[in-house]
N, CA and C of each residue as an Amber inpcrd file, in Angstrom:
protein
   585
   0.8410000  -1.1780000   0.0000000   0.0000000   0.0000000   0.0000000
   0.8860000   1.2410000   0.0000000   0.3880000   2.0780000  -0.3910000
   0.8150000   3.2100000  -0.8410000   0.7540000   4.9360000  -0.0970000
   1.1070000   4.7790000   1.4620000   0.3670000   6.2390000   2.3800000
   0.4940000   6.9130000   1.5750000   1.1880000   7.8610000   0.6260000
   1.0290000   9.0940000   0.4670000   0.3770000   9.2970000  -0.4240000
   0.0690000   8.3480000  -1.5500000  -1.1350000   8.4440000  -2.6010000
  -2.4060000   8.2360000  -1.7530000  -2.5950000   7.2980000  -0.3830000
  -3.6640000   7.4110000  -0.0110000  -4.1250000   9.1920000   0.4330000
  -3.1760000  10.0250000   1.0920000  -3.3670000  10.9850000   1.6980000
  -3.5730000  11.6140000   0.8120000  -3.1650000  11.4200000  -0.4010000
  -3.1730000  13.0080000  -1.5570000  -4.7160000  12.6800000  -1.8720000
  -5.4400000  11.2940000  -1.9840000  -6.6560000  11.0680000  -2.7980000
  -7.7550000  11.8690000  -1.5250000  -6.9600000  11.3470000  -0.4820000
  -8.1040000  12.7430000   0.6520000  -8.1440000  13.4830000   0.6540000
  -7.1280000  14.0620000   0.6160000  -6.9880000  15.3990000   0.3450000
  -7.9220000  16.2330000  -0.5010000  -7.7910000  15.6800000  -1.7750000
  -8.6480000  15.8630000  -3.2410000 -10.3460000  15.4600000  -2.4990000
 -10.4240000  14.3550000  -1.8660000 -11.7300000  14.5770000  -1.0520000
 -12.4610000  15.2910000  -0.5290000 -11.7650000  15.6610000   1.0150000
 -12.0560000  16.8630000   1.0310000 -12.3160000  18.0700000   0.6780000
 -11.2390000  18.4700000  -0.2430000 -11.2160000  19.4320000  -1.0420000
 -12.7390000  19.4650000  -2.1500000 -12.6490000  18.3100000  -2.3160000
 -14.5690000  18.2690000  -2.9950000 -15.8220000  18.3080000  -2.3090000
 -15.6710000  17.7180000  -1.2730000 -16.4880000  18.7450000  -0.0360000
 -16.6080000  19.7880000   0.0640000 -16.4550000  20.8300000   0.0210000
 -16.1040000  22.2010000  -0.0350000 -16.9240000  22.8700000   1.1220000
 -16.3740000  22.1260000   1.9380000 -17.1120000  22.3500000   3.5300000
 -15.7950000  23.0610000   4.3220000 -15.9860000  23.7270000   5.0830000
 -14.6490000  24.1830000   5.8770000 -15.2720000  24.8800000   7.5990000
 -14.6910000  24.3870000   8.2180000 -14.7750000  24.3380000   9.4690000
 -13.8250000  25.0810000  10.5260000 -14.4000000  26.1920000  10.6020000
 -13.5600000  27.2670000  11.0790000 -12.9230000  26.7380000  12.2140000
 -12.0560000  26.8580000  12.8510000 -10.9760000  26.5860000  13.8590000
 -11.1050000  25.1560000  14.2750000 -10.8060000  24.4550000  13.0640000
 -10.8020000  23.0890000  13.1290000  -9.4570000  22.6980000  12.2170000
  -8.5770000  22.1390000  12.2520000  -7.1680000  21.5120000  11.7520000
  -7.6770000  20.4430000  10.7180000  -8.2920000  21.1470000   9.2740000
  -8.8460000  20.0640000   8.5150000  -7.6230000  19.7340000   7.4900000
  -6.4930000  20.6900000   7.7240000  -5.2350000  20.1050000   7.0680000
  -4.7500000  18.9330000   7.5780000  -4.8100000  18.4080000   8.4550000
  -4.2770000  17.3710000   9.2290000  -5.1460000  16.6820000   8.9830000
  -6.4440000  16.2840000   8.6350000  -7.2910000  15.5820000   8.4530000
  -7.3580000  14.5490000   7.3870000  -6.3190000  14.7410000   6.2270000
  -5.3960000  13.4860000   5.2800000  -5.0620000  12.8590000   5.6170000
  -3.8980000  13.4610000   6.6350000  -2.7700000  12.4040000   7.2310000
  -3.3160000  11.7080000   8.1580000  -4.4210000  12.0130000   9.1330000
  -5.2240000  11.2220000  10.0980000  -5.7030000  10.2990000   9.5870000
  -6.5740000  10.5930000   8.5600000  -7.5780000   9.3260000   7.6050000
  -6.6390000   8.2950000   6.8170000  -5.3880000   8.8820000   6.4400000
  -4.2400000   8.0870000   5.8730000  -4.1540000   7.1330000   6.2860000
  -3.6650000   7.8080000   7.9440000  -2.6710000   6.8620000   8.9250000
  -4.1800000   5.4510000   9.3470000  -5.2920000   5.9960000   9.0990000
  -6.1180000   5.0940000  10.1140000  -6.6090000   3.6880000   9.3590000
  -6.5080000   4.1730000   7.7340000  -6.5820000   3.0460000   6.7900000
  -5.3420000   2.2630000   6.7570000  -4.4900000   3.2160000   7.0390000
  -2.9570000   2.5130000   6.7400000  -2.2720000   1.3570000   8.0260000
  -2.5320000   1.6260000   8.8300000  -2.4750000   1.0260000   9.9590000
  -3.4810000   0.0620000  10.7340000  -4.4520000   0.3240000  10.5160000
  -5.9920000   0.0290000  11.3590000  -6.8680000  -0.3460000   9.9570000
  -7.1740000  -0.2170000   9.3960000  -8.7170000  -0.6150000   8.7810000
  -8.2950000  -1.5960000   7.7780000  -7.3090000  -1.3110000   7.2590000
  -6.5680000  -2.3210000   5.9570000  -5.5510000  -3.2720000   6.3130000
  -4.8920000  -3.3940000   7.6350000  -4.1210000  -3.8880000   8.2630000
  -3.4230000  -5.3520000   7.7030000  -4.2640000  -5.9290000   7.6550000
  -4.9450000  -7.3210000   6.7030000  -3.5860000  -7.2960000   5.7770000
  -3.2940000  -6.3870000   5.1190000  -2.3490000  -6.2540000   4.0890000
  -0.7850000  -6.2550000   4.0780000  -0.5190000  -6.0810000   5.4110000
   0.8660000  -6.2690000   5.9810000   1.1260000  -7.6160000   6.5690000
   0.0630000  -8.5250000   6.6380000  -0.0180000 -10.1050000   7.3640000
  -0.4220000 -10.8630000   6.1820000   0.7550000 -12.3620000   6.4810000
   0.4410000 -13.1250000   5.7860000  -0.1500000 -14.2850000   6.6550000
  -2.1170000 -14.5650000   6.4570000  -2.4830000 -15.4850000   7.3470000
  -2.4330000 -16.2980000   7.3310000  -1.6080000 -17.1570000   6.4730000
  -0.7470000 -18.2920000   6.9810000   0.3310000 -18.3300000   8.0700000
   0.7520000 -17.5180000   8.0670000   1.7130000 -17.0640000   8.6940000
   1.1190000 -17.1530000  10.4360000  -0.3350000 -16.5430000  10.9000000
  -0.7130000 -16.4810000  11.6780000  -1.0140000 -17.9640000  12.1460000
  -0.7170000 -18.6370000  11.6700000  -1.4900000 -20.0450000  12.1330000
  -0.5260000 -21.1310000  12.8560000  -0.7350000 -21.5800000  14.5480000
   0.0620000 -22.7250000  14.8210000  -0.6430000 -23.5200000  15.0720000
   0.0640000 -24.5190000  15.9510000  -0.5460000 -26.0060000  15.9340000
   0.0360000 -27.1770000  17.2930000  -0.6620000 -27.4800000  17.3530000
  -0.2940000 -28.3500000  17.8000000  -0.3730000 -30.0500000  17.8400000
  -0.3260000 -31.2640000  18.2910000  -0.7610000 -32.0870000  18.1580000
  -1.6070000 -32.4660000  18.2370000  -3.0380000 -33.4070000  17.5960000
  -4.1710000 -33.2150000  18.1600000  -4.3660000 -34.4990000  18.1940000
  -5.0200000 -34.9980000  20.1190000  -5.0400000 -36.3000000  20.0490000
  -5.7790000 -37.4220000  19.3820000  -5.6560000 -38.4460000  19.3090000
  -6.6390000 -39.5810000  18.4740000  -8.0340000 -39.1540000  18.9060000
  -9.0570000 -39.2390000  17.9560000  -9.9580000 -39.5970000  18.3170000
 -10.9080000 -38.1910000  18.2760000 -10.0460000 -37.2360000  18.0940000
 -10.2670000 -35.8510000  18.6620000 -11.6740000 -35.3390000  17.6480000
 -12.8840000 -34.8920000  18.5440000 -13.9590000 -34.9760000  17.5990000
 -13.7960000 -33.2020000  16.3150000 -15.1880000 -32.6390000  16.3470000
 -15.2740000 -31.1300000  15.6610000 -14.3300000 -29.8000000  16.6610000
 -13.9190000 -29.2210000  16.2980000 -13.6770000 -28.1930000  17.2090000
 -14.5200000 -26.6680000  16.3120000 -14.8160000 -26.1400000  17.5940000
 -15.8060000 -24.7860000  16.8930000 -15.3970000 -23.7050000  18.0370000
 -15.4600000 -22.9840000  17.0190000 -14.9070000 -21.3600000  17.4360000
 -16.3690000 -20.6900000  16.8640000 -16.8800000 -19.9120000  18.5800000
 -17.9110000 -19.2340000  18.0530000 -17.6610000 -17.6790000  18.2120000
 -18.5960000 -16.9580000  17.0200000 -18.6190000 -15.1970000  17.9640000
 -17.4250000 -14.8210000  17.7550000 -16.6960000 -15.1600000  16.8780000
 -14.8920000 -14.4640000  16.5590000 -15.2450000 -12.9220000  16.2840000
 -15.4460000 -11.7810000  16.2990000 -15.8170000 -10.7660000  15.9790000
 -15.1990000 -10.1580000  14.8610000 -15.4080000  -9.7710000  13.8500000
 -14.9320000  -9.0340000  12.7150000 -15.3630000  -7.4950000  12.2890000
 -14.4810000  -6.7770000  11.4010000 -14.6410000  -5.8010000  10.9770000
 -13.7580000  -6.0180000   9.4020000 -14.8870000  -5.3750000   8.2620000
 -13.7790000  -5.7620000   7.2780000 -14.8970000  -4.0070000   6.4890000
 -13.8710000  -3.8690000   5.2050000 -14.1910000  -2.6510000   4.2460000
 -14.8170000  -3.5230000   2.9470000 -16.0160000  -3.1290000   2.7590000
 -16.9060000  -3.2330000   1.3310000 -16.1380000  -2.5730000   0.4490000
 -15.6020000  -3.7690000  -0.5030000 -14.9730000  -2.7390000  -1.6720000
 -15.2620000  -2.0420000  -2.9510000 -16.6500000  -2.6030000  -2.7740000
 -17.9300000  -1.6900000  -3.7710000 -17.7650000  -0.1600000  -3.3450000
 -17.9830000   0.0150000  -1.8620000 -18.6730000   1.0490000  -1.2920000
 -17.1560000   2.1600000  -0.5170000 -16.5170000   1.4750000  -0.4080000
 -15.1060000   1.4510000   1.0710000 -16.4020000   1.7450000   2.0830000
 -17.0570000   1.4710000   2.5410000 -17.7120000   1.0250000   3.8780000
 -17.4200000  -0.2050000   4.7640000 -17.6950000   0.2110000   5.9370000
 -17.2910000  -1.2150000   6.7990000 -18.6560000  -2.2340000   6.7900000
 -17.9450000  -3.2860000   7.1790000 -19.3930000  -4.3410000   7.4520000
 -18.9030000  -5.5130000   8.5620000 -19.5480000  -4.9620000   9.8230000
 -19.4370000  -6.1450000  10.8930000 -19.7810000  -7.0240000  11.2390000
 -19.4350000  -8.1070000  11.8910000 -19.8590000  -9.4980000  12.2270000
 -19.2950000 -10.2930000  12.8330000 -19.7730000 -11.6610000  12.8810000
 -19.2730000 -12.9240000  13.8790000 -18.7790000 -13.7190000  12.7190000
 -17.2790000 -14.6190000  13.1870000 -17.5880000 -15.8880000  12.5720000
 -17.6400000 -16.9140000  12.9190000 -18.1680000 -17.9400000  12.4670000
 -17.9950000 -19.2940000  13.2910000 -17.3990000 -20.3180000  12.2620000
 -16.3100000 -20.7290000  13.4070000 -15.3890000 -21.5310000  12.8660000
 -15.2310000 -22.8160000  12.8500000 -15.9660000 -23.6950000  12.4920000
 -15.3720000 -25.3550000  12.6790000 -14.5190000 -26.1140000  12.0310000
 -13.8410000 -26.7120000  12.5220000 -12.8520000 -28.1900000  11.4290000
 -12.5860000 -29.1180000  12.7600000 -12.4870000 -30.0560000  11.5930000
 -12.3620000 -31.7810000  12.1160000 -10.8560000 -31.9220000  11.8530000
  -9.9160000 -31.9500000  13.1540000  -9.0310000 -32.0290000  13.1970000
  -8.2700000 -33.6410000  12.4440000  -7.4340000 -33.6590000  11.6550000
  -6.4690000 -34.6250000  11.6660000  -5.0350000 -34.8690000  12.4870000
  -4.4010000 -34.1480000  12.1170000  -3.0610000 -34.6340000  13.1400000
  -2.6690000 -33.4550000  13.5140000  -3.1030000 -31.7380000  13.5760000
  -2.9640000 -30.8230000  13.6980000  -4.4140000 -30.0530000  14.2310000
  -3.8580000 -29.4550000  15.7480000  -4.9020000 -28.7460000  16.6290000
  -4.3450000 -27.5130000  16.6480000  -5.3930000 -26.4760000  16.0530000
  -4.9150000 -25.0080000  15.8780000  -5.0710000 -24.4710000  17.7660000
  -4.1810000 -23.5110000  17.9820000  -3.8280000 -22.5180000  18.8450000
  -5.3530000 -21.5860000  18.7670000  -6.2290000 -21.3660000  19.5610000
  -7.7140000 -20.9000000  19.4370000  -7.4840000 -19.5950000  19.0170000
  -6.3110000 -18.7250000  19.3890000  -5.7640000 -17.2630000  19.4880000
  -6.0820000 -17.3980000  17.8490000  -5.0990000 -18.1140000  17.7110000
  -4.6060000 -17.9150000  16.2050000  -5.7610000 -18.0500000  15.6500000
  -6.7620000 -18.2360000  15.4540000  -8.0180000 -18.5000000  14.1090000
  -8.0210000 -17.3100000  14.5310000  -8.4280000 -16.6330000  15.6050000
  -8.7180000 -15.4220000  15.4370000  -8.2300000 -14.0050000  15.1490000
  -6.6810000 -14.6170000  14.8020000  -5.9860000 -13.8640000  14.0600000
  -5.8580000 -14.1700000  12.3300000  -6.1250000 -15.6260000  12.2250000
  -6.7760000 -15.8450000  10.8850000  -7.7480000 -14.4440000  10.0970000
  -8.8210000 -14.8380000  11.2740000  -9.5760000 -13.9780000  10.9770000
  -9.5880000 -12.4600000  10.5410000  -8.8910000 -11.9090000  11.4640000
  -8.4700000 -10.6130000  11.3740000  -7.6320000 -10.5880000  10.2940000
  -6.6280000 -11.3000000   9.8980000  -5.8740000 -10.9630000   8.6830000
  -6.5300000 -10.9180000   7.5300000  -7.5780000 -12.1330000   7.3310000
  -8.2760000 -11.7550000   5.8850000  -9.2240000 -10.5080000   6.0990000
  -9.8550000 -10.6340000   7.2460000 -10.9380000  -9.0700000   7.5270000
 -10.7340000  -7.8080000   7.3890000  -9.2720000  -7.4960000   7.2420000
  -8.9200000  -5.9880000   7.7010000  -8.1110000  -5.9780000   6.4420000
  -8.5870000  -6.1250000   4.7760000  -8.7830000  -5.5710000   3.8400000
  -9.7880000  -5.3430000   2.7860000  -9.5050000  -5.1120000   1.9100000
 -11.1800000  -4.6670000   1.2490000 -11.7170000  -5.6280000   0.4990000
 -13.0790000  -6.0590000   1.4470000 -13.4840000  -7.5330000   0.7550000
 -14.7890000  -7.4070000   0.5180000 -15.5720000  -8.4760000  -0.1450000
 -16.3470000  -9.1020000  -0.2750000 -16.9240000 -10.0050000   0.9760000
 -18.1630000 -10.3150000   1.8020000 -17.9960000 -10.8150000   2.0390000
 -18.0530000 -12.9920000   1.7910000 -18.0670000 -12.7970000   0.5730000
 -18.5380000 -14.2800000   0.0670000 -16.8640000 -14.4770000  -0.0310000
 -16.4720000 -13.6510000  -0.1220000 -14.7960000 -14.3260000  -0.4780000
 -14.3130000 -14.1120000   0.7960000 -14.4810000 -13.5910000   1.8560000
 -13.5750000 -13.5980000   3.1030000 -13.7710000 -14.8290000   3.9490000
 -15.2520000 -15.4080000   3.4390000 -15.3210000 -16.7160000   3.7190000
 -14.7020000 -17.3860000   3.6340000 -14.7520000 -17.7940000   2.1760000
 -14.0670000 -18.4190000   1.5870000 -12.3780000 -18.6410000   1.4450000
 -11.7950000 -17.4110000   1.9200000  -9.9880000 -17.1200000   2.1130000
 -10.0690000 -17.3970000   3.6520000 -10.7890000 -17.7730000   4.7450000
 -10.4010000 -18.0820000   5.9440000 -10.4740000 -19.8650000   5.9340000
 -11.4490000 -20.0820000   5.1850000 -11.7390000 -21.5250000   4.9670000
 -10.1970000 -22.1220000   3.9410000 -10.2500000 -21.0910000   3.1760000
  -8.5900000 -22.1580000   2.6590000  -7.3920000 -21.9440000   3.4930000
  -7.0730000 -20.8760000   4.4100000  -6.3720000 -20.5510000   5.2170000
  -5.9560000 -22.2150000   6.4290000  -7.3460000 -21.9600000   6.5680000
  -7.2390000 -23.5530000   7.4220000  -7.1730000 -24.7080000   6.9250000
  -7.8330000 -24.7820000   5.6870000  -7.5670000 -25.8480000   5.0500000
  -5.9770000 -26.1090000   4.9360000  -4.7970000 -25.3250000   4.3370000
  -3.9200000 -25.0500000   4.0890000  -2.8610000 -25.3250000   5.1790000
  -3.1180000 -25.1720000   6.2920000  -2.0110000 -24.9830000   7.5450000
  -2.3240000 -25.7980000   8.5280000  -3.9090000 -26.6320000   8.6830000
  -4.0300000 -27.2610000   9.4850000  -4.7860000 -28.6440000   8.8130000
  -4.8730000 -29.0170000   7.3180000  -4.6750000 -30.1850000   6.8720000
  -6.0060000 -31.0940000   7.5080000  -7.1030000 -30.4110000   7.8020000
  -8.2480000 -31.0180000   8.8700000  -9.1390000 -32.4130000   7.6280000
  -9.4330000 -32.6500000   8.0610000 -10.8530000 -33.9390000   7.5820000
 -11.8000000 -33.1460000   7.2110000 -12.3800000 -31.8250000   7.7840000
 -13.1710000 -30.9110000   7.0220000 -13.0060000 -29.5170000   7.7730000
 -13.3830000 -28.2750000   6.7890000 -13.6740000 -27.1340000   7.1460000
 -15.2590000 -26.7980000   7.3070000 -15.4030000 -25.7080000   8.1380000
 -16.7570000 -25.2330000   7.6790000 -16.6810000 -23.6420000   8.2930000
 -17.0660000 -22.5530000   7.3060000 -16.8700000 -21.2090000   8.2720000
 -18.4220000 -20.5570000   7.6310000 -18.9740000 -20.2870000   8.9500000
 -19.7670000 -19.1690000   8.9520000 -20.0900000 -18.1480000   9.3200000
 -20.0500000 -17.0920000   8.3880000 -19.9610000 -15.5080000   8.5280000
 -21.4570000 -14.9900000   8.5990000 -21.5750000 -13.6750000   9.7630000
 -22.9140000 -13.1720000   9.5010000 -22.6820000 -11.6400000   9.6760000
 -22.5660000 -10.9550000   9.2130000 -22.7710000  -9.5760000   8.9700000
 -23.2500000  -8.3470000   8.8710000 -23.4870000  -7.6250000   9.2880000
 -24.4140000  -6.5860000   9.0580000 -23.4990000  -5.5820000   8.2160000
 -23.7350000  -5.0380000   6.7900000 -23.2830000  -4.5960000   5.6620000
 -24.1310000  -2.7580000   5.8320000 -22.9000000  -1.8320000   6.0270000
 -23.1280000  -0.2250000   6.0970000 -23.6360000  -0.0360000   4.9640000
 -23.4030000  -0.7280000   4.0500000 -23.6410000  -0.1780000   2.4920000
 -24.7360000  -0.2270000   2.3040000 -25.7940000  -1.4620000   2.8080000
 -27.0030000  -1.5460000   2.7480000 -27.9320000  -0.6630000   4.2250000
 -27.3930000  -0.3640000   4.9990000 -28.1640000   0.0110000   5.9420000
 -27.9480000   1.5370000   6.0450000 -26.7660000   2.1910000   6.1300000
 -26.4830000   3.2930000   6.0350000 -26.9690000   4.2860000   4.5020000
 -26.6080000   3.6770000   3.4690000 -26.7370000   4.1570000   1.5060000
 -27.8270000   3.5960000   1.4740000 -28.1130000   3.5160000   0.0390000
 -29.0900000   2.8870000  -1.1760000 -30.6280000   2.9220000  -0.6170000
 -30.6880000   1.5810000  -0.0880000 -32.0280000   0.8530000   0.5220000
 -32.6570000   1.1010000   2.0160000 -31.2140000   1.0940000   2.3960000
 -31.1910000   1.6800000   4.4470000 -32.0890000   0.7580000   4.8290000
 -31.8810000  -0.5730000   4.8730000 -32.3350000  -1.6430000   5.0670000
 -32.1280000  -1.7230000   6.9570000 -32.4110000  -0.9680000   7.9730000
 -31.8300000  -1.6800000   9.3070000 -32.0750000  -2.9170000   9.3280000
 -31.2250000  -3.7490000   9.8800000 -31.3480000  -5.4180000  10.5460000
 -30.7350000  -6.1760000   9.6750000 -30.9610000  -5.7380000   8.6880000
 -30.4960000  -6.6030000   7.7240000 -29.1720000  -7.3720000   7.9160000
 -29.2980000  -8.3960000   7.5420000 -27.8570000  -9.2550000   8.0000000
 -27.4830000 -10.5070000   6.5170000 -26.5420000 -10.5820000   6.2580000
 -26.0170000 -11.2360000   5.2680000 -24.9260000 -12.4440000   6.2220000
 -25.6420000 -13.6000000   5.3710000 -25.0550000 -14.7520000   6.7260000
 -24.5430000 -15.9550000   5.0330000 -23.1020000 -16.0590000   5.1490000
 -22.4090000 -17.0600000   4.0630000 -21.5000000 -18.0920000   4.7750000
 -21.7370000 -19.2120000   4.2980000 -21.0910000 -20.0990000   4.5190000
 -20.6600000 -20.8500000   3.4720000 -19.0940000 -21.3020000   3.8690000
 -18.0980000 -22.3410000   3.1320000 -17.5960000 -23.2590000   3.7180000
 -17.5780000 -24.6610000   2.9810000 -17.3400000 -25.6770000   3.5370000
 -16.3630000 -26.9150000   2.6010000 -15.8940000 -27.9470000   3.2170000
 -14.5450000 -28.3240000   2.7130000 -14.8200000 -29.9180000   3.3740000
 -14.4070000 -31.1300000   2.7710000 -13.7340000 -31.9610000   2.9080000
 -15.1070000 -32.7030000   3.7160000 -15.1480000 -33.3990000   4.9260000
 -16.5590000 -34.0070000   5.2600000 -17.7910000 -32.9490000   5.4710000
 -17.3670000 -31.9790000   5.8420000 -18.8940000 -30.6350000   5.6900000
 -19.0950000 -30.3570000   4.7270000 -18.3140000 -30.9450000   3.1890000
 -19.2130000 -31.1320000   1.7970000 -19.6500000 -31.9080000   1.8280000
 -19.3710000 -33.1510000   1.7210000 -19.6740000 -34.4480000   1.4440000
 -20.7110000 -35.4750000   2.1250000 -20.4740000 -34.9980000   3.6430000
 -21.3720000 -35.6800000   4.1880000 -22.6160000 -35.1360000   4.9090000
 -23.7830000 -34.9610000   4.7960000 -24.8520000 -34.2670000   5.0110000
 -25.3410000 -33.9810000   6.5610000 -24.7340000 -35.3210000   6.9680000
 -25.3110000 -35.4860000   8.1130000 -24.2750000 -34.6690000   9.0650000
 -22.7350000 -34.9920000   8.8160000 -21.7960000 -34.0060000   9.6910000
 -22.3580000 -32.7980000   8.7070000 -22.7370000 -32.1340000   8.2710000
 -22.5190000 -31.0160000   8.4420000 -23.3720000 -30.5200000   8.8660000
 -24.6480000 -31.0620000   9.2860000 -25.9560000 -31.0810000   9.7730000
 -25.8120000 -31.1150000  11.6180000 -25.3450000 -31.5180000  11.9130000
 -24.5440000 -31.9500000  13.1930000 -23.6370000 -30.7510000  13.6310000
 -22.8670000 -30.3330000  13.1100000 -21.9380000 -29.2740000  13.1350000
 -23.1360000 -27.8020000  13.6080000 -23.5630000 -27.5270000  12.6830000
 -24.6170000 -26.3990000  12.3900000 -25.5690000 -26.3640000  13.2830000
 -26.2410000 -27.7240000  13.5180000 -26.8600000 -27.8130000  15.2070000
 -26.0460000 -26.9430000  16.1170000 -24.8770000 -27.5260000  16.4180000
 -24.0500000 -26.9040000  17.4860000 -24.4160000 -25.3610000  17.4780000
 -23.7350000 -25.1420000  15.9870000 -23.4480000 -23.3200000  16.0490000
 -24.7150000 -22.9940000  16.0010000 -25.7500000 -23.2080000  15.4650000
 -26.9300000 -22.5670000  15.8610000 -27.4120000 -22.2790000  17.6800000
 -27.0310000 -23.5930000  18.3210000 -27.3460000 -23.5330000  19.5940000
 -26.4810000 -21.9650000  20.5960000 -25.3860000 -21.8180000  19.9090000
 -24.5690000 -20.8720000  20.5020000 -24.1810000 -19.2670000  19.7140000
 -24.7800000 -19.2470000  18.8660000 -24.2550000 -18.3790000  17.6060000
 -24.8530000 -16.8110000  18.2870000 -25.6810000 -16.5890000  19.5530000
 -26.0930000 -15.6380000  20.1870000 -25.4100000 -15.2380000  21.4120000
 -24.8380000 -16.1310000  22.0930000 -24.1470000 -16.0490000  23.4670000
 -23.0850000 -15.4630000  22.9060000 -21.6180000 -15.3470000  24.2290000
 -20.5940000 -15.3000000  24.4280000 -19.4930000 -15.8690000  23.4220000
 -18.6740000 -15.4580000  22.9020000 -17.4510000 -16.0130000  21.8580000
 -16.8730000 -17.4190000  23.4870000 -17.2280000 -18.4960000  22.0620000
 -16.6350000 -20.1930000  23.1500000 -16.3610000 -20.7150000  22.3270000
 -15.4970000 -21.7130000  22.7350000 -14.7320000 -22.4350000  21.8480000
 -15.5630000 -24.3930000  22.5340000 -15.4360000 -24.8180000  22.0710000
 -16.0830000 -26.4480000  22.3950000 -15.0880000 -27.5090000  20.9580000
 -14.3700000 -28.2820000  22.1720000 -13.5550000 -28.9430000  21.3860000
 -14.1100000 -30.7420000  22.0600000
């Protein structure tokens, strides 16, 4: 990424606003909005989330593990608006048990650049697929999208809920039926993990 082309394109922003705010420091107001994409909102872009991911051994026998309520923030790249949410995370461990921290730095690495959310699904689900080698994935995202509630339609409540799935949560109907029980039972409470 690029700070100082980001700051000059604010600049030019503002400047098309043609609003001005008497004893207010709206010169500094580039480099603020710069620094906050550059550091904070796009972050995502300096991490490689593979990189975020450890492991450990995971014993025989070891059933689903689910990560609920992971909290997210990611930028609509239709709109550059934000759109927040939960995700819920399951995989069927094979010989590798992820560090609980770490998915949720998974998470954050694909979230904190400018996405879609059908593909941020989908890039956390190969993330794990990739580093922790499981029997199956399954991630579900639910969202509430600024673009639709704030612009256009101003839809309040509205919520956009996607899921991706991998390896026995394709294939077999019944685990993934089983799985989804779970997260439904918890998908309102407290962020828990149940291994």
């Amino acid at each position: 990424m690029d700070r100082a082309k980001m700051e000059e394109a604010i600049r030019l922003f503002v400047d098309g606003v043609e609003e001005r705010f008497p004893g207010d420091d709206l010169e500094a107001t580039p480099s603020r909005v710069a620094r906050a994409w550059f550091e904070d909102l796009l972050s995502g872009y300096h991490t490689n989330p593979d990189e975020e991911m450890s492991w450990t051994g995971a014993p025989e026998g070891t059933g689903p593990v689910l990560l609920q309520n992971v909290s997210f923030t990611s930028i609509c790249v239709h709109h550059l608006l934000p759109f927040v949410g939960r995700a819920h995370v399951v995989y069927l461990p094979d010989s590798r048990l992820a560090g609980l921290s770490k998915i949720g730095r998974v998470v954050e690495a694909h979230s904190r650049r400018l996405q879609i959310q059908e593909r941020l699904t989908s890039e956390i689900l190969g993330t794990l697929e990739r580093t922790l080698r499981p029997h199956g994935v399954l991630i579900l995202l639910e969202a509430d999208h600024t673009c639709m509630t704030l612009r256009g339609v101003r839809k309040q409540g509205s919520r956009l809920v996607t899921l991706s799935v991998s390896g026995v949560y394709e294939t077999d109907p019944s685990a993934r039926k089983e799985v989804l029980g779970l997260l439904a039972q918890g998908r309102d409470g407290p962020s828990r993990a149940t291994r």
